[in-house]
mmCIF file of the N, C-alpha and C atoms, coordinates in Angstrom:
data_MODEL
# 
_entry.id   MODEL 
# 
loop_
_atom_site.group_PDB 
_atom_site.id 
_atom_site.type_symbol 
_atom_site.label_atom_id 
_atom_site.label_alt_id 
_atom_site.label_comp_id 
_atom_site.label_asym_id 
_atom_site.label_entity_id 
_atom_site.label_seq_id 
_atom_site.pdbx_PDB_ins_code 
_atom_site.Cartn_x 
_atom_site.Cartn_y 
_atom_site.Cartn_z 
_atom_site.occupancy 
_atom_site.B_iso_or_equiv 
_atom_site.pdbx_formal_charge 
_atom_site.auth_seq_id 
_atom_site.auth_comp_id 
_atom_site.auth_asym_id 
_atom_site.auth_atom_id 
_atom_site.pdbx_PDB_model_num 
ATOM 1   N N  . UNK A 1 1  ? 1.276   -24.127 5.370  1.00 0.00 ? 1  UNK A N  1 
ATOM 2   C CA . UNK A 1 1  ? 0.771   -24.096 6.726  1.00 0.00 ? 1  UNK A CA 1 
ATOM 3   C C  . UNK A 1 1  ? -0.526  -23.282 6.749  1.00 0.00 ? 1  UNK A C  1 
ATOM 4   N N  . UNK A 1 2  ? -1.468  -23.687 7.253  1.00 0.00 ? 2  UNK A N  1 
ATOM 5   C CA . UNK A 1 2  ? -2.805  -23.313 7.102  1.00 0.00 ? 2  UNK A CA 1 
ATOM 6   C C  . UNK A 1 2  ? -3.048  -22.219 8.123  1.00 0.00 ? 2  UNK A C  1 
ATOM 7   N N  . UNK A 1 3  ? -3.374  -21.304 7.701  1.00 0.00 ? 3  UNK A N  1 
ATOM 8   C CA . UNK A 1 3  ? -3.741  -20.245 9.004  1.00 0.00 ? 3  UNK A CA 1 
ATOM 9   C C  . UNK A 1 3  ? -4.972  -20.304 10.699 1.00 0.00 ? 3  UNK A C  1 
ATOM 10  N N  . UNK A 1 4  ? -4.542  -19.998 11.436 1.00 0.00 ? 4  UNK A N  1 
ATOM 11  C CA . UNK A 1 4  ? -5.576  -20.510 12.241 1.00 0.00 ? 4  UNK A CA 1 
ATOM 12  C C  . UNK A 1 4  ? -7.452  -19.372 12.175 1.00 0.00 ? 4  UNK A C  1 
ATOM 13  N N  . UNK A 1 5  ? -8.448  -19.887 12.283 1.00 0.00 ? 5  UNK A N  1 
ATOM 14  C CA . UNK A 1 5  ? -9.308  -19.353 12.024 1.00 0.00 ? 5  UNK A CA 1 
ATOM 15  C C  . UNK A 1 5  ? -9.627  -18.092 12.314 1.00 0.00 ? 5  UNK A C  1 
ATOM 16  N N  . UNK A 1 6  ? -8.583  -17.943 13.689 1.00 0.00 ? 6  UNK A N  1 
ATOM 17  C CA . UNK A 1 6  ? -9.267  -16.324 14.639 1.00 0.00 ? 6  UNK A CA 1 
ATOM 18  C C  . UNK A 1 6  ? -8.298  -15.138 13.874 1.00 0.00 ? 6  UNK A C  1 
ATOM 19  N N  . UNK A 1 7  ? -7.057  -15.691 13.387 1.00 0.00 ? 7  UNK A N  1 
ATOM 20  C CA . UNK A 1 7  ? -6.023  -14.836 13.133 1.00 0.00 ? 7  UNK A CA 1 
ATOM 21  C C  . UNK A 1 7  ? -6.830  -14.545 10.970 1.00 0.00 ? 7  UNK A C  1 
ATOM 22  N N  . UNK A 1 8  ? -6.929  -15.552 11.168 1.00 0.00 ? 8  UNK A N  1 
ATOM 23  C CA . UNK A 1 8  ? -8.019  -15.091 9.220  1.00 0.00 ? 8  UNK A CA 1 
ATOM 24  C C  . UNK A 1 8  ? -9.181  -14.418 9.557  1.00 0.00 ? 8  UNK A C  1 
ATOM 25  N N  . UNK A 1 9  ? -9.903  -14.527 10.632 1.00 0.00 ? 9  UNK A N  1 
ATOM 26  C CA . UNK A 1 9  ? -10.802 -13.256 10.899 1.00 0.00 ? 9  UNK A CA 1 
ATOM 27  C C  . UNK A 1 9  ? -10.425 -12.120 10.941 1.00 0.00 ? 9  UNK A C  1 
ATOM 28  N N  . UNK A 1 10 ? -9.621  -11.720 11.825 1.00 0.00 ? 10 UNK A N  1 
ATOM 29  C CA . UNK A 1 10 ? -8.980  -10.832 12.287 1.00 0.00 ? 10 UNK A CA 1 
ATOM 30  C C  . UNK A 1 10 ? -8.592  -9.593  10.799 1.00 0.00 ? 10 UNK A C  1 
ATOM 31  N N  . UNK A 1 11 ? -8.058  -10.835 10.181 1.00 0.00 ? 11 UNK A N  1 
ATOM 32  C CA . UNK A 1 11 ? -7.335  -10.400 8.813  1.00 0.00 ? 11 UNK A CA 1 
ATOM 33  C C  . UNK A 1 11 ? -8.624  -9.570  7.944  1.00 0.00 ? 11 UNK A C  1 
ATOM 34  N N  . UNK A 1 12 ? -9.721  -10.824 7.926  1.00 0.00 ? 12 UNK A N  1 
ATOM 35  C CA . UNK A 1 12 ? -10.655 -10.272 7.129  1.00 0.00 ? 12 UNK A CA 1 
ATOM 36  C C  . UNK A 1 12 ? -11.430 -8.808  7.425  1.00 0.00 ? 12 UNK A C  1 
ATOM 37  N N  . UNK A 1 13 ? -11.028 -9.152  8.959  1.00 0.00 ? 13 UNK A N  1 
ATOM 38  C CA . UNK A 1 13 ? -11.882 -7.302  9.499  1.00 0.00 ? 13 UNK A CA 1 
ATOM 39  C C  . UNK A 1 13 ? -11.237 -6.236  9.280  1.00 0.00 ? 13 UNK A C  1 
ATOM 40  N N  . UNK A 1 14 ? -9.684  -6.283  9.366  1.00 0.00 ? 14 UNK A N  1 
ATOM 41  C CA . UNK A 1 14 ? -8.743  -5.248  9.013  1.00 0.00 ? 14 UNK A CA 1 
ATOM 42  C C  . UNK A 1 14 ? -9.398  -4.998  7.429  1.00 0.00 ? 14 UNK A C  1 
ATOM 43  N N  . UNK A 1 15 ? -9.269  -5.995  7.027  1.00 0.00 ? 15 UNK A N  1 
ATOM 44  C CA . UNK A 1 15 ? -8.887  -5.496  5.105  1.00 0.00 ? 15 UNK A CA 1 
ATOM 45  C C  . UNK A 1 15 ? -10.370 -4.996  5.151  1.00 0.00 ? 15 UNK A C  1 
ATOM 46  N N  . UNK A 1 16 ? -11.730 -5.389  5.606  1.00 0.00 ? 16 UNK A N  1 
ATOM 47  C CA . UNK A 1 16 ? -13.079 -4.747  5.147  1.00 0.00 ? 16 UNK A CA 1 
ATOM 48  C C  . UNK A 1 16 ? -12.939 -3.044  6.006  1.00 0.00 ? 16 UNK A C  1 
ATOM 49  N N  . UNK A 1 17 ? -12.391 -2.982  6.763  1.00 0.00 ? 17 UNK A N  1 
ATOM 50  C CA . UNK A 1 17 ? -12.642 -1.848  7.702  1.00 0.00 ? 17 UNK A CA 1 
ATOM 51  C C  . UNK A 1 17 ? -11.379 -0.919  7.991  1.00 0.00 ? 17 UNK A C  1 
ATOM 52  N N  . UNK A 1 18 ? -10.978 0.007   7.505  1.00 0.00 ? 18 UNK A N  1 
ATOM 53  C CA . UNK A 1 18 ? -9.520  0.305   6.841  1.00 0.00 ? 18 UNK A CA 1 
ATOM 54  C C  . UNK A 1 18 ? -10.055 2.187   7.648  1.00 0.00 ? 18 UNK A C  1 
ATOM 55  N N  . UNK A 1 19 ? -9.966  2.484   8.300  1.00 0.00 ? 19 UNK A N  1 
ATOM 56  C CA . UNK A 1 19 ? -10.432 3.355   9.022  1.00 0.00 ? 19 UNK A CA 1 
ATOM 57  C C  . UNK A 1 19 ? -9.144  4.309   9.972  1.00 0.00 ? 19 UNK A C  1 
ATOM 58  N N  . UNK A 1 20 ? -8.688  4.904   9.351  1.00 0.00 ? 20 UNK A N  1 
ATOM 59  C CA . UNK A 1 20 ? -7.617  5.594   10.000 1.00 0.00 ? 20 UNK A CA 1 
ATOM 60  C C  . UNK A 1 20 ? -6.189  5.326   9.031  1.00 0.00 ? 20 UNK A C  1 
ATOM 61  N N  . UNK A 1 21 ? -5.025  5.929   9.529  1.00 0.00 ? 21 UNK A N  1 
ATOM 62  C CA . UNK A 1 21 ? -4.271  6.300   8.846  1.00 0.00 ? 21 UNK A CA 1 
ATOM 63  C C  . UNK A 1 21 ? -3.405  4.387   8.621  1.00 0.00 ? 21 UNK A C  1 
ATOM 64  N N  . UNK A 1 22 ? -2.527  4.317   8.371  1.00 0.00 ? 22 UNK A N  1 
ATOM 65  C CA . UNK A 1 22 ? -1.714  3.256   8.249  1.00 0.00 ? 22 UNK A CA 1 
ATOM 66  C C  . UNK A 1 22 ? -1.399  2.413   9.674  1.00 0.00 ? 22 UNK A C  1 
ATOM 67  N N  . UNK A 1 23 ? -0.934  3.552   10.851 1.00 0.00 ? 23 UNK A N  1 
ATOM 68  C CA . UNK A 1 23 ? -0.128  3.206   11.684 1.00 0.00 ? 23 UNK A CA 1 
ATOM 69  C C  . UNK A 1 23 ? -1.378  3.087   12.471 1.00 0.00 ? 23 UNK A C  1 
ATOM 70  N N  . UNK A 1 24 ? -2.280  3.433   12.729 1.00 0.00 ? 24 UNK A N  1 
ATOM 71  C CA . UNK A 1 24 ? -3.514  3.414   13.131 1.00 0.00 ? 24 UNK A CA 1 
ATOM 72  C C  . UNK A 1 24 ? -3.839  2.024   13.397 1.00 0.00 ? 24 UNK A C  1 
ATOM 73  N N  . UNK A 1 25 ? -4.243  1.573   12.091 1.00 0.00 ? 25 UNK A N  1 
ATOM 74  C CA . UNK A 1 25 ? -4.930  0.819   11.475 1.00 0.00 ? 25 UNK A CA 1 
ATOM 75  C C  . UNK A 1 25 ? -3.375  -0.387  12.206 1.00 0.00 ? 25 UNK A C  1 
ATOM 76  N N  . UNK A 1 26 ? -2.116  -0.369  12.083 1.00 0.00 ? 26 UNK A N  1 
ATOM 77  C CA . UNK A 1 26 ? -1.260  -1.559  12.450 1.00 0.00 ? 26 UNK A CA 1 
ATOM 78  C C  . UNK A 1 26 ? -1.509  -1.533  14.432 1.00 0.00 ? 26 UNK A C  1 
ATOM 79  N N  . UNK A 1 27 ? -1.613  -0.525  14.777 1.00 0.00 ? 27 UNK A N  1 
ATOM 80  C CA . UNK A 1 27 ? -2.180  -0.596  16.312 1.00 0.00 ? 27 UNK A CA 1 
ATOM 81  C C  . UNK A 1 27 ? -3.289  -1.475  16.516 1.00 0.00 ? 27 UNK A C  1 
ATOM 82  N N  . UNK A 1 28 ? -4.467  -0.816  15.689 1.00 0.00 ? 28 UNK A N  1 
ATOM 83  C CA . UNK A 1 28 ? -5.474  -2.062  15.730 1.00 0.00 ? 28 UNK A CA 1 
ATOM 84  C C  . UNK A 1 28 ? -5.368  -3.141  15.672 1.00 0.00 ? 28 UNK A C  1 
ATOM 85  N N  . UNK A 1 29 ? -5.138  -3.546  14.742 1.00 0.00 ? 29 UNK A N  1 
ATOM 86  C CA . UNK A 1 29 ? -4.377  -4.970  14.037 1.00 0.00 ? 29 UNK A CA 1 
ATOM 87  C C  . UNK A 1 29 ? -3.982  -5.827  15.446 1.00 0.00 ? 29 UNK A C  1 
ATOM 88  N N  . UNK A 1 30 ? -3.277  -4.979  16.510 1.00 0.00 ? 30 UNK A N  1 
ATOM 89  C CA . UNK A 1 30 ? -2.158  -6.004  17.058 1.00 0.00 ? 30 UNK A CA 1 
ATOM 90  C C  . UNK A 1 30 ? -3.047  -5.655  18.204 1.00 0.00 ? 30 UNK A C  1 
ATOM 91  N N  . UNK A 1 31 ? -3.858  -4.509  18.782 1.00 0.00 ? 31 UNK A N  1 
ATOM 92  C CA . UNK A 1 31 ? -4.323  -4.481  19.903 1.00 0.00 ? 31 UNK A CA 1 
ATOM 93  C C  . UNK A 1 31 ? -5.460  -6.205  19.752 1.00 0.00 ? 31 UNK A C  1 
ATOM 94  N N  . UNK A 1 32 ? -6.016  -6.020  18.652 1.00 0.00 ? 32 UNK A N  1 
ATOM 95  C CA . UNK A 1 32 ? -6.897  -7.167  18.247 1.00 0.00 ? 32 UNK A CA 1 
ATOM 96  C C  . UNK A 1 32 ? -6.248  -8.833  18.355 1.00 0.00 ? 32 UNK A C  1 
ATOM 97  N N  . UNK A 1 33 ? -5.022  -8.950  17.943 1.00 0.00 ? 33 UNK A N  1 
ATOM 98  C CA . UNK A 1 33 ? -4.171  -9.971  18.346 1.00 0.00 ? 33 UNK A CA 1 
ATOM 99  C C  . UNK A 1 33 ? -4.038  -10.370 19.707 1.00 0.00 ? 33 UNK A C  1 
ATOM 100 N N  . UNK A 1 34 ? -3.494  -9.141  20.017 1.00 0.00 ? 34 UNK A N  1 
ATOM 101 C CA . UNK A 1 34 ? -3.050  -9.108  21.839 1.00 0.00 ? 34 UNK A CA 1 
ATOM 102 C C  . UNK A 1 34 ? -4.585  -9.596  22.572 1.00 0.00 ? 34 UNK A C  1 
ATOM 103 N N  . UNK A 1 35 ? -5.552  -9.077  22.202 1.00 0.00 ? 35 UNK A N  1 
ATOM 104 C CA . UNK A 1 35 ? -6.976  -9.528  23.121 1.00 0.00 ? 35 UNK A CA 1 
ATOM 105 C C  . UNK A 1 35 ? -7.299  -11.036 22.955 1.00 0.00 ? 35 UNK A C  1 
ATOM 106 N N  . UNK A 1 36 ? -6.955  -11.470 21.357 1.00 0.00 ? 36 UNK A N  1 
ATOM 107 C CA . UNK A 1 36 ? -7.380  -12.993 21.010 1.00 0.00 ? 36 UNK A CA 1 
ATOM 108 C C  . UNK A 1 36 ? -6.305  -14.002 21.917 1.00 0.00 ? 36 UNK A C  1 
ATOM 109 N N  . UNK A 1 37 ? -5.169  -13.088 21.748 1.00 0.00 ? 37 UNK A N  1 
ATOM 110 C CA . UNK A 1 37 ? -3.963  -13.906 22.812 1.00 0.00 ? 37 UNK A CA 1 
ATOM 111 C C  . UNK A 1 37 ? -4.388  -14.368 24.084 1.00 0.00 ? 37 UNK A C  1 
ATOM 112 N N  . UNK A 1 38 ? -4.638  -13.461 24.533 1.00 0.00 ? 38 UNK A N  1 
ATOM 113 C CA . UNK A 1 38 ? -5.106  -13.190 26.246 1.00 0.00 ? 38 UNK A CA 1 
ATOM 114 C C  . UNK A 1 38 ? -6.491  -14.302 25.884 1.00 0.00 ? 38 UNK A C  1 
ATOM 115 N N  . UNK A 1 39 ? -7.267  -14.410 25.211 1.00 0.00 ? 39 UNK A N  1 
ATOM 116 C CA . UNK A 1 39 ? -8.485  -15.131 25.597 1.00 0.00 ? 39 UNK A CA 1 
ATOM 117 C C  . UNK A 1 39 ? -7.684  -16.880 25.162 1.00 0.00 ? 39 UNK A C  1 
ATOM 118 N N  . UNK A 1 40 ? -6.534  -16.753 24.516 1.00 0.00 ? 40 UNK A N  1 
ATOM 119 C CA . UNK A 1 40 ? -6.301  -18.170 24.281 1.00 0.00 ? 40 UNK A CA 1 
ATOM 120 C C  . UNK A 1 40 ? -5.307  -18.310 24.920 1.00 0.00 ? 40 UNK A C  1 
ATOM 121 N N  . UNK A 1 41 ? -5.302  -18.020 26.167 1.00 0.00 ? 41 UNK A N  1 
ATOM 122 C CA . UNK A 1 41 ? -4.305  -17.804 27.430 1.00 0.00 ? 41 UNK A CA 1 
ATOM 123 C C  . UNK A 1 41 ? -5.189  -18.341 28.447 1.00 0.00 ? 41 UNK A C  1 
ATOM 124 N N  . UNK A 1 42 ? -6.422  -17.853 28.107 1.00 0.00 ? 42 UNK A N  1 
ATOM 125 C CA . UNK A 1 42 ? -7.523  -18.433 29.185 1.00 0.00 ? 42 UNK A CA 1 
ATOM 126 C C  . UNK A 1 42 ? -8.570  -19.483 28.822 1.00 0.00 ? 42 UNK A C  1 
ATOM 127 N N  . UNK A 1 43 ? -7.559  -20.447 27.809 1.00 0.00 ? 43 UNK A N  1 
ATOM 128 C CA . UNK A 1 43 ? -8.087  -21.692 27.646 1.00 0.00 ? 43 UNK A CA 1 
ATOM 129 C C  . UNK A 1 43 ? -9.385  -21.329 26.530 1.00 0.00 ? 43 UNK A C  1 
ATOM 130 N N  . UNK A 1 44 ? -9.389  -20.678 25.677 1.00 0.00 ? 44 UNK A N  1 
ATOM 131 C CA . UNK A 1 44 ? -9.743  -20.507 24.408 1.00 0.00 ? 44 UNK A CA 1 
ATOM 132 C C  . UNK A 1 44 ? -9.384  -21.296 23.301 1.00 0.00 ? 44 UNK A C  1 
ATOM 133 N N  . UNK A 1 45 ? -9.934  -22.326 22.371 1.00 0.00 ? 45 UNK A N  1 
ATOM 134 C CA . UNK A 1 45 ? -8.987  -22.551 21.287 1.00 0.00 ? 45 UNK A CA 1 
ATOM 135 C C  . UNK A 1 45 ? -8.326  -21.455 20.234 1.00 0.00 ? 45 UNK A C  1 
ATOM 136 N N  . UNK A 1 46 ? -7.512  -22.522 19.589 1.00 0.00 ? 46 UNK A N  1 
ATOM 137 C CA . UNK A 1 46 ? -6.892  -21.109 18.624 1.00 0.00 ? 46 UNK A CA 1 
ATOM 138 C C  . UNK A 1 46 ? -8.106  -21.293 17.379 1.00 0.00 ? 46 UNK A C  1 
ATOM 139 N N  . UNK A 1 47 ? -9.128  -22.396 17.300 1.00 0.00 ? 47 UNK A N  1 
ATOM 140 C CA . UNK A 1 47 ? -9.854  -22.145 16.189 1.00 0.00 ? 47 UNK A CA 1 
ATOM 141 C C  . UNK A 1 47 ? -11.545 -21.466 16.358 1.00 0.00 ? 47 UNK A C  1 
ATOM 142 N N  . UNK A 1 48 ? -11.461 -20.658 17.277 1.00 0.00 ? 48 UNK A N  1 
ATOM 143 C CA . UNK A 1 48 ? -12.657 -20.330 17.720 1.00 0.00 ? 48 UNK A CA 1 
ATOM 144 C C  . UNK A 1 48 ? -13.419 -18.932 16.754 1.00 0.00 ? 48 UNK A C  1 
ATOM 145 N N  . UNK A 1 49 ? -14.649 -19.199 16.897 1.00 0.00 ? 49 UNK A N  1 
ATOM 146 C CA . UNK A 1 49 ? -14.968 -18.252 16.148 1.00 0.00 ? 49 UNK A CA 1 
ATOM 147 C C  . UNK A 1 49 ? -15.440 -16.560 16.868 1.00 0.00 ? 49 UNK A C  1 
ATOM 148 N N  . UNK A 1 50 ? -14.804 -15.746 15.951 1.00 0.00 ? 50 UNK A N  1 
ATOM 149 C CA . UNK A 1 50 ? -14.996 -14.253 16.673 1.00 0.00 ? 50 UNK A CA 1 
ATOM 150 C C  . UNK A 1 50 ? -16.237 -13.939 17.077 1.00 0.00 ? 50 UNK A C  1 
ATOM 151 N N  . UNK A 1 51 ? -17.361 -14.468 15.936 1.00 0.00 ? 51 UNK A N  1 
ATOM 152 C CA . UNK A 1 51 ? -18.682 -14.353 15.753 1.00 0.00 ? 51 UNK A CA 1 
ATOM 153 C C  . UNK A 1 51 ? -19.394 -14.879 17.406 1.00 0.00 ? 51 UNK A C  1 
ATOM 154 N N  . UNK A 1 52 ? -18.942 -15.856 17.866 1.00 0.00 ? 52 UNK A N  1 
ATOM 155 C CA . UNK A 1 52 ? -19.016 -16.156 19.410 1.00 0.00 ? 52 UNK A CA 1 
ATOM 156 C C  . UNK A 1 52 ? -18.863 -15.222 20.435 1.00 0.00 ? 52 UNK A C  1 
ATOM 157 N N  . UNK A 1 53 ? -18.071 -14.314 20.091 1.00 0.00 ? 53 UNK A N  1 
ATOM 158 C CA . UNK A 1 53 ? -16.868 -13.167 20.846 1.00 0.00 ? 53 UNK A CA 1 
ATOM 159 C C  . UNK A 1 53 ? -18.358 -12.642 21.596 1.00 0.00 ? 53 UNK A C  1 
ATOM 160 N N  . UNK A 1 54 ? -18.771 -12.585 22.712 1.00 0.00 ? 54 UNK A N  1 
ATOM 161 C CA . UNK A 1 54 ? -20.022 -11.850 23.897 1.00 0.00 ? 54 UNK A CA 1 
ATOM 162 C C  . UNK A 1 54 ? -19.208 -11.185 25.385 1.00 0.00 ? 54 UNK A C  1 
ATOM 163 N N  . UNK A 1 55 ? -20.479 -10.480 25.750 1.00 0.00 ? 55 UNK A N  1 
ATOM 164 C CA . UNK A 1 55 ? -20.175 -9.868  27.059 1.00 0.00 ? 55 UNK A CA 1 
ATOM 165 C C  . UNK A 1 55 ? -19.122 -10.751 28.223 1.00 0.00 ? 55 UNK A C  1 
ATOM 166 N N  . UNK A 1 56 ? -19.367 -12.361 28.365 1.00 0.00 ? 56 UNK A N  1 
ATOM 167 C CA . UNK A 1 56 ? -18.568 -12.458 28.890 1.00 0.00 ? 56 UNK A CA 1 
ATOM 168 C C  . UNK A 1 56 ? -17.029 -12.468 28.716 1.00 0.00 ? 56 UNK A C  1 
ATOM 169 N N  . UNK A 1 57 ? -16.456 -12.813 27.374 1.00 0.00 ? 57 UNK A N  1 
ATOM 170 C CA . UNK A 1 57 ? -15.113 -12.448 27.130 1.00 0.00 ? 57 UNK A CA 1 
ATOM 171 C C  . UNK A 1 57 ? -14.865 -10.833 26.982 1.00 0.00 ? 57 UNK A C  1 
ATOM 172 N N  . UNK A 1 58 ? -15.749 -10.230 26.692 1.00 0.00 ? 58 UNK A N  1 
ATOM 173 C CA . UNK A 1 58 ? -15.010 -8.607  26.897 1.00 0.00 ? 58 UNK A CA 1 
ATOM 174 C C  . UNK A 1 58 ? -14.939 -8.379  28.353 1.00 0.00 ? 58 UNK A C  1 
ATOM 175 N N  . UNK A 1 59 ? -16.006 -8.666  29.399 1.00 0.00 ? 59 UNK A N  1 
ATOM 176 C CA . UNK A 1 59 ? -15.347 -8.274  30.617 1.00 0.00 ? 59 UNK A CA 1 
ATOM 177 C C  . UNK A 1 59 ? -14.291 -8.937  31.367 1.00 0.00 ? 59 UNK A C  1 
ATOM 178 N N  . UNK A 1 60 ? -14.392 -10.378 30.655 1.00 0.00 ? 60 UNK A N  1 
ATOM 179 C CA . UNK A 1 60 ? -12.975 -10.914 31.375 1.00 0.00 ? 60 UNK A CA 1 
ATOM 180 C C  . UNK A 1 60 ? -11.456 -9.962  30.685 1.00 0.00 ? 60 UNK A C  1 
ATOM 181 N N  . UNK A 1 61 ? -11.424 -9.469  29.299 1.00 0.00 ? 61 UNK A N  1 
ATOM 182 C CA . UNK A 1 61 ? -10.273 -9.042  29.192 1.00 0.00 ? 61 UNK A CA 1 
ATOM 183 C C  . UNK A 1 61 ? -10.047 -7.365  30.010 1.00 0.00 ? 61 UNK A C  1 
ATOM 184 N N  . UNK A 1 62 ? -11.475 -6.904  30.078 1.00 0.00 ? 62 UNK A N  1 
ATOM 185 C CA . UNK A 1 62 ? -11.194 -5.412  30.700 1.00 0.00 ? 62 UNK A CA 1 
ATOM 186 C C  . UNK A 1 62 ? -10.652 -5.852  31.620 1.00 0.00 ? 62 UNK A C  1 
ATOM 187 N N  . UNK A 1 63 ? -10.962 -6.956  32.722 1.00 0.00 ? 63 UNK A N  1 
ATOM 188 C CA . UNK A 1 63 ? -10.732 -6.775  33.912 1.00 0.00 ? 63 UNK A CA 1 
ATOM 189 C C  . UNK A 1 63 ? -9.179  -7.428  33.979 1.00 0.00 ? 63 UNK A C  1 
ATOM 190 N N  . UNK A 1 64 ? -8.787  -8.099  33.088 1.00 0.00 ? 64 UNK A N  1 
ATOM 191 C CA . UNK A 1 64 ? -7.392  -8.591  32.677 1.00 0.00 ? 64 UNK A CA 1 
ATOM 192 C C  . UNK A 1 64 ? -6.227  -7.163  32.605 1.00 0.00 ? 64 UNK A C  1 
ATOM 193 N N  . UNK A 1 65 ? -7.200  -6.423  31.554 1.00 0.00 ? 65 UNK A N  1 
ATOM 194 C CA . UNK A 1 65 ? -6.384  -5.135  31.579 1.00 0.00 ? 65 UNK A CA 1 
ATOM 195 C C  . UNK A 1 65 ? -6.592  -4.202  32.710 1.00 0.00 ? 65 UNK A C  1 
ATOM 196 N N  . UNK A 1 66 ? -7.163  -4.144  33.322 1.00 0.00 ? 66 UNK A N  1 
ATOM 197 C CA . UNK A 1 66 ? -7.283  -3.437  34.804 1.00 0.00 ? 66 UNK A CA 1 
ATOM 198 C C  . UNK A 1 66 ? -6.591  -3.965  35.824 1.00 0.00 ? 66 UNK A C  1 
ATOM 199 N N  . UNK A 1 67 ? -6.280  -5.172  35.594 1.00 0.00 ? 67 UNK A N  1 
ATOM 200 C CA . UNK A 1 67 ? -5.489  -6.223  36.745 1.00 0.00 ? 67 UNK A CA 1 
ATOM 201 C C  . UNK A 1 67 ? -4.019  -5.999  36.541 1.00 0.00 ? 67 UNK A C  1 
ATOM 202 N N  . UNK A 1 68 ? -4.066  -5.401  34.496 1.00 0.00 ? 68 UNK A N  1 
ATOM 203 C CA . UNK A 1 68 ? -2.253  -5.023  34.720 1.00 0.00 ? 68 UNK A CA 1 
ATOM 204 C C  . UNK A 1 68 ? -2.106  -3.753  35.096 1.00 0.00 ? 68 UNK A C  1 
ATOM 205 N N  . UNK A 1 69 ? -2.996  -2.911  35.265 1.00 0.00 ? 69 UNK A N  1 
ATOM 206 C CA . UNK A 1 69 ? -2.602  -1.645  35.464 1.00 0.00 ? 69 UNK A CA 1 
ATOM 207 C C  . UNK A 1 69 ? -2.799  -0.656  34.293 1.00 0.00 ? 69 UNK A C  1 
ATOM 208 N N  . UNK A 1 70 ? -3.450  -1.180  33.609 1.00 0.00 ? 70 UNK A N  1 
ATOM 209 C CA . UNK A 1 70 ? -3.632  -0.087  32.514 1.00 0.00 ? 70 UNK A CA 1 
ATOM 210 C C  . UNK A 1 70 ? -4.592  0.983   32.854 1.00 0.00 ? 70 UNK A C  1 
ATOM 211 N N  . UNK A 1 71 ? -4.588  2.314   32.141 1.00 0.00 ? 71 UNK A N  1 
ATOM 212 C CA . UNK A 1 71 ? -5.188  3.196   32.268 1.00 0.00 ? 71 UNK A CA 1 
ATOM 213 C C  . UNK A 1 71 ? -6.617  2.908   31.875 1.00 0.00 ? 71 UNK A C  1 
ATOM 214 N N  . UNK A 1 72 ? -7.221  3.890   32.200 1.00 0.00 ? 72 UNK A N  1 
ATOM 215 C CA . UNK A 1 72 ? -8.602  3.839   31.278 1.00 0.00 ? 72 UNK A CA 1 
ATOM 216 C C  . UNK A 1 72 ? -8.788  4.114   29.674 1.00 0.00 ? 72 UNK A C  1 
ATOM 217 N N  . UNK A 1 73 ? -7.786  5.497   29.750 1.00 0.00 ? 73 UNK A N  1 
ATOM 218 C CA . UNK A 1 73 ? -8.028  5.589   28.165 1.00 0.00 ? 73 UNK A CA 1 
ATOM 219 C C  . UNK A 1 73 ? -7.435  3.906   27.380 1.00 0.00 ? 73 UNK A C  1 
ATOM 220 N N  . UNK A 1 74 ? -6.476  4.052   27.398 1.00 0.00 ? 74 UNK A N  1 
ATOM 221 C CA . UNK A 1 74 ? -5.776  2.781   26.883 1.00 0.00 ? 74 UNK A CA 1 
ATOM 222 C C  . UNK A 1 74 ? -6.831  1.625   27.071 1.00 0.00 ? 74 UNK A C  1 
ATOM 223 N N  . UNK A 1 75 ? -7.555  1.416   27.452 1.00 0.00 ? 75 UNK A N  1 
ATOM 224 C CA . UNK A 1 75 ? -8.465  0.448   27.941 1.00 0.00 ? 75 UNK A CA 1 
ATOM 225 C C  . UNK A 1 75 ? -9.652  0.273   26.405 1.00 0.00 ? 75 UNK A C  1 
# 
């Protein structure tokens, strides 16, 4: 089964950029999942490229996460 493109990015940025302790680094990992989720929730494909990733998808997810109630730090 072939991996989908955003989730092999994802992969490739973890393994180049290894920056913090273990558990750190598995937070990242999934906070990074959880954001690609949410954008392929909002009619994103699953084969899209990160390299695309601009201002308008980061403010649609802040304001996604502000809409659930999240804090700022957490943000």
């Amino acid at each position: 089964m072939a991996r989908h493109q955003t989730q092999y990015q994802v992969r490739m940025i973890m393994k180049e950029n290894r920056d913090g302790s273990p558990d750190r680094q598995k937070a990242r990992h999934g906070s990074l999942m959880r954001s690609i989720r949410q954008l392929q929730a909002r009619g994103y494909g699953k084969n899209w490229d990160l390299r695309n990733l601009g201002k308008k998808e980061v403010h649609r997810l802040v304001h996604d996460m502000r809409s659930a109630g999240l804090s700022h730090r957490t943000i």
